[in-house]
N, CA, C and O of each residue as an XYZ file, in Angstrom:
680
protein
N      64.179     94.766     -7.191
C      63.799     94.056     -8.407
C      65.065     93.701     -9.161
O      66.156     94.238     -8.966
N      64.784     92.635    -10.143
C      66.506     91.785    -10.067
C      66.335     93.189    -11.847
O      65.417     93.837    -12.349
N      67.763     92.992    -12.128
C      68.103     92.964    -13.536
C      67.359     92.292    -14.718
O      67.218     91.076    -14.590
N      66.948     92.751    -15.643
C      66.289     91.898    -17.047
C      68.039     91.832    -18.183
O      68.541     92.841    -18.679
N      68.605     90.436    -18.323
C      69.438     90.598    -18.788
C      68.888     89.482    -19.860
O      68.206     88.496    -19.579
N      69.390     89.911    -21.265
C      68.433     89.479    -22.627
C      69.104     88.493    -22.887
O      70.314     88.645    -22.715
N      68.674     87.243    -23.346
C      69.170     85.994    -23.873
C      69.482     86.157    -25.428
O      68.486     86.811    -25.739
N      70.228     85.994    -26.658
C      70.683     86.260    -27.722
C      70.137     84.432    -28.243
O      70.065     83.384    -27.601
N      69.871     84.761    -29.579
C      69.581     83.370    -29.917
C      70.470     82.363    -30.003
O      70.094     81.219    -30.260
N      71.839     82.693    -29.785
C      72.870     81.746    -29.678
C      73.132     81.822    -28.243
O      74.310     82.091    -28.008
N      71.989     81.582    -26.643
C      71.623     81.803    -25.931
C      73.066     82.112    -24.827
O      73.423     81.488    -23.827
N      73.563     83.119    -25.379
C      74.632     84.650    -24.445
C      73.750     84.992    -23.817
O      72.566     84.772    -24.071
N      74.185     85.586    -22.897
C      73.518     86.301    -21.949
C      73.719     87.881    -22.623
O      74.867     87.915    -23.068
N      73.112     89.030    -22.831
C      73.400     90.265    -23.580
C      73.373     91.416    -22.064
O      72.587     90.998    -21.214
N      73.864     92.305    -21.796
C      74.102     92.809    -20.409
C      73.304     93.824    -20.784
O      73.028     93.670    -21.974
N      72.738     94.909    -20.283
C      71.417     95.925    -19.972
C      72.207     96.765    -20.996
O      73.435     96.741    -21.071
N      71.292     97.610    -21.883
C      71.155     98.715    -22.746
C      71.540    100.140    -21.914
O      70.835    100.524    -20.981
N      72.504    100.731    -22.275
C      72.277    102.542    -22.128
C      72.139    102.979    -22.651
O      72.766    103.062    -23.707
N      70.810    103.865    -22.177
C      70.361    105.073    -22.958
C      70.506    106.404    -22.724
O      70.168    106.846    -21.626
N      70.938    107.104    -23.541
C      71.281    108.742    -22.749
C      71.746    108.604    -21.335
O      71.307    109.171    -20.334
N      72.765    107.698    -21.452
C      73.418    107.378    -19.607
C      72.354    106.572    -18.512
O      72.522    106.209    -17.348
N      71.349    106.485    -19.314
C      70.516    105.942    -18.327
C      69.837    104.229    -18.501
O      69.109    104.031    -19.474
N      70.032    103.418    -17.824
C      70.592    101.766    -17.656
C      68.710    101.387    -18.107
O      68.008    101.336    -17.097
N      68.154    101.210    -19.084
C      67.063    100.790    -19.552
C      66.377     99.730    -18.698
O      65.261     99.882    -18.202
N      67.129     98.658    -18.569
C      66.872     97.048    -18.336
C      66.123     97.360    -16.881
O      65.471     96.321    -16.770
N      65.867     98.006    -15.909
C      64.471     97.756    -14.923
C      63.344     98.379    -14.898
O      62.322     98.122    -14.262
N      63.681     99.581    -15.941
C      61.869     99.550    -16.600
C      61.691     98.522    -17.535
O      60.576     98.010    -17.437
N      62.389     98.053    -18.389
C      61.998     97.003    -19.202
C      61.230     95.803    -17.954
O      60.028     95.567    -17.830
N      62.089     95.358    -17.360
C      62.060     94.261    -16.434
C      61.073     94.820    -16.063
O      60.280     94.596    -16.978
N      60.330     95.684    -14.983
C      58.940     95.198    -14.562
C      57.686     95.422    -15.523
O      56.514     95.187    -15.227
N      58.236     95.996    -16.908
C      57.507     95.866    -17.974
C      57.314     94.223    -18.291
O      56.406     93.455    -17.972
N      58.017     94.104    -18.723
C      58.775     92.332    -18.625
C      57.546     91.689    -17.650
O      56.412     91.455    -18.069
N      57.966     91.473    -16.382
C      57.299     90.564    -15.673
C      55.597     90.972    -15.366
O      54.759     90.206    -14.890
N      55.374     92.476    -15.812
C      53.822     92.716    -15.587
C      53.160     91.850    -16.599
O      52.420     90.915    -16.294
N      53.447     92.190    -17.783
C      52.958     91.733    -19.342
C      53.943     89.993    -19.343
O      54.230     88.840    -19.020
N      53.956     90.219    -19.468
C      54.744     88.529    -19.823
C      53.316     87.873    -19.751
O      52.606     88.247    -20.685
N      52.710     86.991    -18.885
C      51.486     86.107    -18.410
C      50.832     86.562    -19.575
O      51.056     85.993    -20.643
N      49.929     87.666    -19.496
C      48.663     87.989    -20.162
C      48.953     87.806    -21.403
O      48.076     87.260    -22.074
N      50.544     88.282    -22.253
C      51.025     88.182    -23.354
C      50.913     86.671    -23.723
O      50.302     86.309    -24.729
N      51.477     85.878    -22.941
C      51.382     84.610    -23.028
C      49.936     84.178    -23.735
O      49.740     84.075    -24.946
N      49.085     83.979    -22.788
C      47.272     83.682    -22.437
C      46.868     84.705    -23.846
O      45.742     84.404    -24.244
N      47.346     85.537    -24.466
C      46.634     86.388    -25.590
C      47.308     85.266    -27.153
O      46.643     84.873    -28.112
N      48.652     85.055    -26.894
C      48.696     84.322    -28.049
C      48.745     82.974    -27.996
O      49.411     82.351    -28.822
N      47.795     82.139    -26.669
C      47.626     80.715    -26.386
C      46.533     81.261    -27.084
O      46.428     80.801    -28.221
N      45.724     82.057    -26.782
C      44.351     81.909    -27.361
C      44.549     81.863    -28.582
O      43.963     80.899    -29.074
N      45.192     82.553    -29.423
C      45.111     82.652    -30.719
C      46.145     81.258    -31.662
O      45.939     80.879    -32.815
N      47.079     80.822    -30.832
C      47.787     79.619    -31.588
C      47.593     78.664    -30.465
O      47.570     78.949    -29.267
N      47.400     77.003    -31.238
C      47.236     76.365    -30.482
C      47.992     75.436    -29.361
O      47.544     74.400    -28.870
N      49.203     76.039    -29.088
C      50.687     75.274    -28.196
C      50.886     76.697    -27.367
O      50.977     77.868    -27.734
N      50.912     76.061    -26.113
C      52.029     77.128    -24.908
C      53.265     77.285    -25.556
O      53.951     78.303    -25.470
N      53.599     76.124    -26.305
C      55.204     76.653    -26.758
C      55.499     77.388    -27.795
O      56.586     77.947    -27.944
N      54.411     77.445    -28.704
C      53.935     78.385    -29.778
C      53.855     79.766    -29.421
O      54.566     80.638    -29.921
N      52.892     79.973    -28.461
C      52.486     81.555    -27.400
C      53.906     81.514    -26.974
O      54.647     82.222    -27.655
N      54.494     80.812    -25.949
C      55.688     81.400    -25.222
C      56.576     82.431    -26.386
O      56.843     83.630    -26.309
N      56.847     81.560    -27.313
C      58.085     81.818    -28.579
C      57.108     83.312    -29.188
O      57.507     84.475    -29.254
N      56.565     83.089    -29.340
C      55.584     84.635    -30.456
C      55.821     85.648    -28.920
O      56.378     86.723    -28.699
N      55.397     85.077    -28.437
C      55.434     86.578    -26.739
C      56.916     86.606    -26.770
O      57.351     87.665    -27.222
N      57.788     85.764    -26.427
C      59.103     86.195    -26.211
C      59.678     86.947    -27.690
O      60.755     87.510    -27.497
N      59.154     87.063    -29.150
C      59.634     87.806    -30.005
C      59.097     88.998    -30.284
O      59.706     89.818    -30.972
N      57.552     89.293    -29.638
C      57.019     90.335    -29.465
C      57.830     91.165    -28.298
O      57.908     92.339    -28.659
N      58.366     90.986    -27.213
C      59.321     91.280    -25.950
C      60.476     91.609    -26.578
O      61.064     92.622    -26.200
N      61.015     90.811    -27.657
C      62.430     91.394    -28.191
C      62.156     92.788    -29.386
O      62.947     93.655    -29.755
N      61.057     92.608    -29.671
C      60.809     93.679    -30.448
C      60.547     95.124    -29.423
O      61.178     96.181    -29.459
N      59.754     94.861    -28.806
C      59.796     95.889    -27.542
C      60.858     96.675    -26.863
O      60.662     97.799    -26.401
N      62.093     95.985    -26.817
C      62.812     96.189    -25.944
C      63.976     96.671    -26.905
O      64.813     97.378    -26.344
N      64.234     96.352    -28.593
C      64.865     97.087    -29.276
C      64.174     98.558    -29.464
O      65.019     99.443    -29.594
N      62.939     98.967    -29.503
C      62.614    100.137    -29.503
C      62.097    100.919    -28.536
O      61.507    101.996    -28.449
N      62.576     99.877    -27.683
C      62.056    100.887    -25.912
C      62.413    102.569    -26.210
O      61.495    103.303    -25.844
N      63.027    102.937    -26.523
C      63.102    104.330    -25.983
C      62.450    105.260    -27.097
O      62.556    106.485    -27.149
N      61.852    104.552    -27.856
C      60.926    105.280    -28.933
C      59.888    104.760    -28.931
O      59.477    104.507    -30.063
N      59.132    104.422    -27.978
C      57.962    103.848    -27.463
C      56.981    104.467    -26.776
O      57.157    104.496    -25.558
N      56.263    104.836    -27.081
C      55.035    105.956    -26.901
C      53.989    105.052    -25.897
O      53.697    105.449    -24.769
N      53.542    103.956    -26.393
C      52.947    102.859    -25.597
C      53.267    101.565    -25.944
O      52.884    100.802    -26.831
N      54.188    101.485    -24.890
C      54.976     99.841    -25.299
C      53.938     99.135    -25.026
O      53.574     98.494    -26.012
N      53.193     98.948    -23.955
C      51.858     97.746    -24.126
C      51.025     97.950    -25.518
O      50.477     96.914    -25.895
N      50.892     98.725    -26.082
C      49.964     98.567    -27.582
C      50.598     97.938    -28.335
O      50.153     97.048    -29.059
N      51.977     98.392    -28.260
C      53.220     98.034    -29.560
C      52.959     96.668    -29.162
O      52.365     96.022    -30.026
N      53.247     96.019    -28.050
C      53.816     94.419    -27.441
C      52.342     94.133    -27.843
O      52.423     92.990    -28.295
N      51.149     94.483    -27.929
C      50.116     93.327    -27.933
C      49.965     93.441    -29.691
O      49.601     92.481    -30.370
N      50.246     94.526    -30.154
C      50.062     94.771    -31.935
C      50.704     93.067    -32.017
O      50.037     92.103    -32.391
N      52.721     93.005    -31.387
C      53.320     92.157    -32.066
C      53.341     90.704    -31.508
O      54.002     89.768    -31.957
N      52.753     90.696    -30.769
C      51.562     89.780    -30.043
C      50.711     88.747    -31.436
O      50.873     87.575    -31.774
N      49.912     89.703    -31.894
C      48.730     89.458    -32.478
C      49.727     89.295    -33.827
O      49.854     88.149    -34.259
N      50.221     90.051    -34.302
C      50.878     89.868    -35.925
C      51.698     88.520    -35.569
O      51.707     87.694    -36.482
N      52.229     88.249    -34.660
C      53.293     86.960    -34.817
C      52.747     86.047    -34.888
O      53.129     85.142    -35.630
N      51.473     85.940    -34.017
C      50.293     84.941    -34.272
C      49.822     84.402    -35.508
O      49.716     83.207    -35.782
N      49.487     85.598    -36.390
C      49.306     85.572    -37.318
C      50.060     85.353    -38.518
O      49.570     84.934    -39.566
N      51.135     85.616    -38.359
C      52.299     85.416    -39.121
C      52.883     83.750    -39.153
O      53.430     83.183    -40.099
N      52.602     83.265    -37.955
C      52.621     82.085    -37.483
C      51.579     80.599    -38.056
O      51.977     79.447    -38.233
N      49.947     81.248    -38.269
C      49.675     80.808    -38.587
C      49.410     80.802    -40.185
O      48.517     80.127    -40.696
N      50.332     81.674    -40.942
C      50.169     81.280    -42.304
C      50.957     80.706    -42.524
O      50.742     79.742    -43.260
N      51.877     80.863    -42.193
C      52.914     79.712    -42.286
C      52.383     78.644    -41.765
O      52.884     77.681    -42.345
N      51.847     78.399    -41.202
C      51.163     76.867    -41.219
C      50.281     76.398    -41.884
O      49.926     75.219    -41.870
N      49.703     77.537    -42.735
C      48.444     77.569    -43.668
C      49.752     76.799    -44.721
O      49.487     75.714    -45.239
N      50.949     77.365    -44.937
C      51.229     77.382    -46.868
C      51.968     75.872    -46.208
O      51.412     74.921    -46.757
N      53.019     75.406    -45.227
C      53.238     74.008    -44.861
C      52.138     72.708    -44.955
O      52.354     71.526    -45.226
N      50.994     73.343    -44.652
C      49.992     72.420    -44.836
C      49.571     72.270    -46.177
O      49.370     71.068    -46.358
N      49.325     72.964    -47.275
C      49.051     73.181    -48.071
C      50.179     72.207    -48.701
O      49.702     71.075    -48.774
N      51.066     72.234    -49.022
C      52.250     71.412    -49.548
C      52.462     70.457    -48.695
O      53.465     69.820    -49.013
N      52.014     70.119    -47.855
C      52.196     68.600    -47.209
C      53.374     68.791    -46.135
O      54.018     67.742    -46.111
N      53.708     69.391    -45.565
C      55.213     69.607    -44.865
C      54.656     69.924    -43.457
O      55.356     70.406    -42.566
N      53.480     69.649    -43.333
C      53.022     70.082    -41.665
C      52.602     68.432    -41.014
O      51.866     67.608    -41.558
N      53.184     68.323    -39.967
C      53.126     66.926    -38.911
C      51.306     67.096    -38.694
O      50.651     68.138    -38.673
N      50.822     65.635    -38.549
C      49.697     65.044    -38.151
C      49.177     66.468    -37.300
O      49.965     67.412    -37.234
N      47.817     66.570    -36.657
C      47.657     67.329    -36.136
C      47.666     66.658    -34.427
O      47.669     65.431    -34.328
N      47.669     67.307    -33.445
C      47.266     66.100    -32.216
C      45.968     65.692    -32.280
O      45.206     66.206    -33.100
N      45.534     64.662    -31.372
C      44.818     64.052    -30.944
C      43.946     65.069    -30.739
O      44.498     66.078    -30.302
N      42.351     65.187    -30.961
C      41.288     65.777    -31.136
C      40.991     66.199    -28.960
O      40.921     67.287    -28.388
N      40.914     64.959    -28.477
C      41.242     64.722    -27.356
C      41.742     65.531    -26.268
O      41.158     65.728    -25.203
N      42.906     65.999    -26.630
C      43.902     66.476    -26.000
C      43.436     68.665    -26.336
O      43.954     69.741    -26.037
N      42.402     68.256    -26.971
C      42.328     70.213    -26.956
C      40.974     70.410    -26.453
O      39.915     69.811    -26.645
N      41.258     71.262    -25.862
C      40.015     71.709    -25.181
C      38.536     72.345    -26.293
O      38.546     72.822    -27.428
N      37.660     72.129    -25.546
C      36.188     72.194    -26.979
C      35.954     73.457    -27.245
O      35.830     73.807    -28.418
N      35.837     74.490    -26.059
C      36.432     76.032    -26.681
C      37.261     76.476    -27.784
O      37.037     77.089    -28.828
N      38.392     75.929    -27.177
C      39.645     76.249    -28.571
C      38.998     75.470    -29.779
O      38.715     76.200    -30.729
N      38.771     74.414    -29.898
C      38.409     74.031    -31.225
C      37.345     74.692    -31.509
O      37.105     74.766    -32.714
N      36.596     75.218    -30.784
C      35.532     76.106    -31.764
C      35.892     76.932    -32.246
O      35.420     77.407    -33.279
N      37.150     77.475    -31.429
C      37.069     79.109    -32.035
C      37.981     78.713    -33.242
O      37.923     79.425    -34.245
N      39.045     77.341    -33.219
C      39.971     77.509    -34.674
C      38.997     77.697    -35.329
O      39.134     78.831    -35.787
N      37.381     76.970    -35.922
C      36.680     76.578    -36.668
C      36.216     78.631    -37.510
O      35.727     79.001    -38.578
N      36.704     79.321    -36.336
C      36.163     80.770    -36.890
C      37.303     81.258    -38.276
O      38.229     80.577    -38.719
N      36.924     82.443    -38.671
C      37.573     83.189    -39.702
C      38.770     83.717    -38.348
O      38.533     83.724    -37.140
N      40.021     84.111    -39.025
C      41.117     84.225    -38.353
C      40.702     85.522    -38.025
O      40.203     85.375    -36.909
N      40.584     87.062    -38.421
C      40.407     88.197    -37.830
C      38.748     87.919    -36.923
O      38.530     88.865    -36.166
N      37.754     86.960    -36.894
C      36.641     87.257    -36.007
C      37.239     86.487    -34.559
O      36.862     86.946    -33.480
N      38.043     85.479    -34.584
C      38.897     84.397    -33.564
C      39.561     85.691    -33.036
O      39.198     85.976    -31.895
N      40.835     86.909    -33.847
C      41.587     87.361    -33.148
C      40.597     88.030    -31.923
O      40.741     87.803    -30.722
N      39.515     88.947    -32.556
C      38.565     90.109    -31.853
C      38.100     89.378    -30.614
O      38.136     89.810    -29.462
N      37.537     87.885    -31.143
C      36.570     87.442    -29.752
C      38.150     87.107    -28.623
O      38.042     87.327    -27.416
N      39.028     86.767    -29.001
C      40.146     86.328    -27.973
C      40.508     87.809    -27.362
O      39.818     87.988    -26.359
N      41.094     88.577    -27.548
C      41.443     89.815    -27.891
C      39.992     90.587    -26.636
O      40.202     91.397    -25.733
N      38.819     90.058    -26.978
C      37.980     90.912    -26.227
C      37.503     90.263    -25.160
O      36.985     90.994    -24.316
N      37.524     88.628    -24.840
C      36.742     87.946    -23.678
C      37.837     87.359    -23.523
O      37.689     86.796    -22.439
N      39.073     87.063    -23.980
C      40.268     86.078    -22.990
C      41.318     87.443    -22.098
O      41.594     87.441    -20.898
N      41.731     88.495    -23.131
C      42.402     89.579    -23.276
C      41.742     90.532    -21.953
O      42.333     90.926    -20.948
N      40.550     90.703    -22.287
C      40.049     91.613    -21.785
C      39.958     92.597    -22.035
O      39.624     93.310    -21.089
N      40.179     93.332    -23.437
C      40.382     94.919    -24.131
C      39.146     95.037    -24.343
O      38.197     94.262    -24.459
N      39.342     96.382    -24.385
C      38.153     97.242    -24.884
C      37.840     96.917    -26.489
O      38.361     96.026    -27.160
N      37.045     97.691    -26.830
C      36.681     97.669    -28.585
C      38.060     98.731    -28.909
O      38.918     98.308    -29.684
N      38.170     99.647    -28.494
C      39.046    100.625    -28.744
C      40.530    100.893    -28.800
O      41.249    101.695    -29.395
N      40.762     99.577    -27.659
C      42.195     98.487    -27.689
C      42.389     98.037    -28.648
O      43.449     98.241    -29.240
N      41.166     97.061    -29.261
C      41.276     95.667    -29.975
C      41.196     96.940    -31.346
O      41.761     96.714    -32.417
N      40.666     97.832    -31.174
C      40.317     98.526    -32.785
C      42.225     99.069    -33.282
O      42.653     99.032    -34.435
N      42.929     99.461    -32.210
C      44.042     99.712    -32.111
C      45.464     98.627    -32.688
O      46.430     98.898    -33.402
N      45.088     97.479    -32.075
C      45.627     96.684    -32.430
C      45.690     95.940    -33.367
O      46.796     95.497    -33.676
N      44.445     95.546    -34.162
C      44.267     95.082    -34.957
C      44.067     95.992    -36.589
O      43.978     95.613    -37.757
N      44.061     97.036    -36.063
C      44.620     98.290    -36.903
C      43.054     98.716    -38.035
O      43.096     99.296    -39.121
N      41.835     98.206    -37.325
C      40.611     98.463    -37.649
C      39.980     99.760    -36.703
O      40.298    100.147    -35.578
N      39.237    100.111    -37.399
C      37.847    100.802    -36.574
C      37.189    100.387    -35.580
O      37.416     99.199    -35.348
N      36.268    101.002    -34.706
C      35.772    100.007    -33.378
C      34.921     99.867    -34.092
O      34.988     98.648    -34.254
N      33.800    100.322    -34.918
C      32.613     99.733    -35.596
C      32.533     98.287    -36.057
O      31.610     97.474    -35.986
N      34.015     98.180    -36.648
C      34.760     97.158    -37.385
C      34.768     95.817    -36.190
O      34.280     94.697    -36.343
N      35.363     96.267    -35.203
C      35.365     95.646    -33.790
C      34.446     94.725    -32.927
O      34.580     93.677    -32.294
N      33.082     95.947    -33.303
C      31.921     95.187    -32.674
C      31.295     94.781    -33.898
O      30.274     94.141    -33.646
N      31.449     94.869    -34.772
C      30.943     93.512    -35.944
C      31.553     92.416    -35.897
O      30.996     91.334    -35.716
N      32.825     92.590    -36.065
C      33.644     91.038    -36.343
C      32.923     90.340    -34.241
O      32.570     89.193    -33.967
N      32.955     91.182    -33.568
C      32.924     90.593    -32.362
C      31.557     89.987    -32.535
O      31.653     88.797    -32.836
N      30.666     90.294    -32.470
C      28.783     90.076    -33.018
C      28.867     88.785    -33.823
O      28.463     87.682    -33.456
N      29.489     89.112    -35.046
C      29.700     87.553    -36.050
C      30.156     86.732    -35.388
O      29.500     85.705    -35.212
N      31.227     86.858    -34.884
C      32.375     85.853    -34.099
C      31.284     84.938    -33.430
O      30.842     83.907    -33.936
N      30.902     85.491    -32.164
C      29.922     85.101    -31.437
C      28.444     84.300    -31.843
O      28.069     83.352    -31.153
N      27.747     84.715    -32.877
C      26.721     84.318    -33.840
C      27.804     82.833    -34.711
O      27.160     81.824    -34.998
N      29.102     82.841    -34.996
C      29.231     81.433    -35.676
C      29.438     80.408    -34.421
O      29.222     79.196    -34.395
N      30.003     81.412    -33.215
C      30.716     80.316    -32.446
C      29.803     79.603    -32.192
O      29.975     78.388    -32.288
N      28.066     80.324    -31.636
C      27.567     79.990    -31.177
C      26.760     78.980    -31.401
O      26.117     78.373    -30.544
N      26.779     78.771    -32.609
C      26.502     77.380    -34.463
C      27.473     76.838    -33.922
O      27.002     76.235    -32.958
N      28.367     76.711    -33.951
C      29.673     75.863    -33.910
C      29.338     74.773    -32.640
O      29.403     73.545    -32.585
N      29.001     75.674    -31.779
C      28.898     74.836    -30.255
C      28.123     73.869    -30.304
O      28.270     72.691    -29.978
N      26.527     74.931    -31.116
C      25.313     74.159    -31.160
C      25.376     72.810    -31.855
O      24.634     71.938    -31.403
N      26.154     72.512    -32.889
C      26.272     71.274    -33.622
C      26.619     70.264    -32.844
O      26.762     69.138    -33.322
């Protein structure tokens, strides 16, 4: 398995981390290439650009990999910062829009009728239903991540489902 060697935003190449003598970068790396995809596909669902998901997954990955060795469950941590960048992402597009500073939206056309239903949801019932039927987590994952209760979980999931399912019907 090759080396995971980190790109710096002034795109250096950064050479593998030691930790207690011991060379980090190929547990990262097949951490790296297991999660990468699904990370991807978790915050396509939730923002609407691959290049949007790529950038939020690749800063959720840099967050990961600064606290690798104090990482209890790096897949919870990586999908928590997954889901917050998403989110973080889209308020900032909430307050740009709001003041006029956000570009046309695309062509209605060009997005698939799924995704536009689910933008049409409340942002925490969109995260749960993505999170539980694109993701594939449990209630107990998604209750984890999203830093709720599972009760909490299978309500927002129940609603989610009950608007989408209005949404479609129209």
């Amino acid at each position: 398995m090759g080396t995971f060697l980190a790109v710096s935003e002034s795109h250096t190449i950064v050479p593998p981390r030691v930790l207690d003598g011991r060379v980090i970068a190929a547990e990262f790396d097949e951490f790296y290439r297991a999660e990468y995809a699904p990370m991807v596909r978790l915050a396509r669902g939730l923002v609407d650009t691959s290049e949007c998901a790529e950038e939020i997954a690749q800063d959720a990955f840099a967050q990961v990999f600064e606290r690798w060795d104090r990482l209890d469950s790096p897949g919870g941590y990586l999908r928590t910062a997954v889901v917050n960048g998403a989110r973080s992402e889209l308020r900032k597009r909430e307050v740009r829009r709001r003041v006029g500073l956000d570009r046309p939206p695309q062509p209605a056309a060009e997005r698939d009728y799924l995704v536009d239903a689910l933008d049409r949801l409340p942002a925490k019932r969109k995260t749960a239903l993505v999170l539980r039927y694109y993701a594939g987590l449990s209630e107990r994952e998604i209750a984890e991540t999203m830093g709720v209760r599972p009760g909490t979980v299978k309500s927002m999931v129940s609603r989610g489902l009950a608007e989408l399912r209005e949404v479609i019907e129209k």
